[in-house]
C-alpha positions in Angstrom: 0.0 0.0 0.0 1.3 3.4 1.0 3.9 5.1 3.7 2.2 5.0 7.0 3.8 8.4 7.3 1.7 11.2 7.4 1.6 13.1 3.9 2.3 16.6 5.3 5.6 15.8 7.4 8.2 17.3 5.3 6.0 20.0 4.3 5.5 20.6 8.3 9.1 20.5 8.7 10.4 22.7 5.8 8.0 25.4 7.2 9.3 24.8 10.9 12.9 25.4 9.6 12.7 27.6 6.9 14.4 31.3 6.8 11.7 33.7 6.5 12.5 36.9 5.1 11.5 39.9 7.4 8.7 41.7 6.6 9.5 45.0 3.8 8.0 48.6 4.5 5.6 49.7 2.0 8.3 52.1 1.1 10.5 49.9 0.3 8.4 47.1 -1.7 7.2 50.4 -3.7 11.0 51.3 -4.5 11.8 47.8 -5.5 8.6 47.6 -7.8 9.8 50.8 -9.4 13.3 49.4 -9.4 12.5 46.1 -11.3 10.1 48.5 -14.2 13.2 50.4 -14.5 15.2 47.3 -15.7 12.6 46.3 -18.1 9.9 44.5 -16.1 6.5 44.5 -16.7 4.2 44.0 -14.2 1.8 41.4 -14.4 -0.1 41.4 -11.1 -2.2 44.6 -10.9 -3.7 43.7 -7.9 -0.3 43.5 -6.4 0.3 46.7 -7.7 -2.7 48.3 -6.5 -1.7 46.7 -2.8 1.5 48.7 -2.7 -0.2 51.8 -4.1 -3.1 51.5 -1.1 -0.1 51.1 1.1 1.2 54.2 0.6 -2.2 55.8 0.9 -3.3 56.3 -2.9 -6.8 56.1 -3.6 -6.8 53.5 -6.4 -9.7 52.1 -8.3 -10.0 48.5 -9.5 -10.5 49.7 -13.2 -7.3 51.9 -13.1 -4.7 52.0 -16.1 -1.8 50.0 -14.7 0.4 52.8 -16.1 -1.6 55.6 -14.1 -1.0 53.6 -11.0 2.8 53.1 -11.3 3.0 56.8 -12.0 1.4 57.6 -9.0 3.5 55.7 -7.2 6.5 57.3 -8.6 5.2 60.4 -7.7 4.5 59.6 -3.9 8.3 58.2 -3.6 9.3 61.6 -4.5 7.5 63.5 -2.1 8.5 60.7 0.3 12.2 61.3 -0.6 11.6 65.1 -0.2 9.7 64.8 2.9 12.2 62.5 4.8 
């Protein structure tokens, strides 16, 4: 038959041992979203994008341009960079 082992064991144990990165600012997963369109990415999640825009405090629709968004976000990183 099968392993009398239960299935999620090493599953369990990766997840007990496993280095979890520490949580960004919203700050700094904005800068690194900017960063990676600078080197040629394209985003693909707008939802994700729209997460980091909210964390900042833009009001962002659900219907908004992708585009619109990220250049609101650039915006807000400069007055953030003035500002601190």
């Amino acid at each position: 038959m099968g392993s009398r082992r239960p299935k999620g064991i090493i599953a369990w144990l990766k997840d007990k041992f496993s280095v979890r990165p520490a949580p960004t600012s919203e700050i700094a997963r904005a800068q690194s979203l900017i960063a990676a369109i600078d080197r040629g990415g394209i985003p693909l999640n707008t939802a994700r994008v729209n997460a980091i825009a909210r964390d900042l405090g833009l009001e962002v629709s659900r219907h908004a341009a992708v585009e619109q968004t990220i250049l609101r976000i650039r915006q807000a990183l400069t007055r953030v960079g003035r500002d601190g």
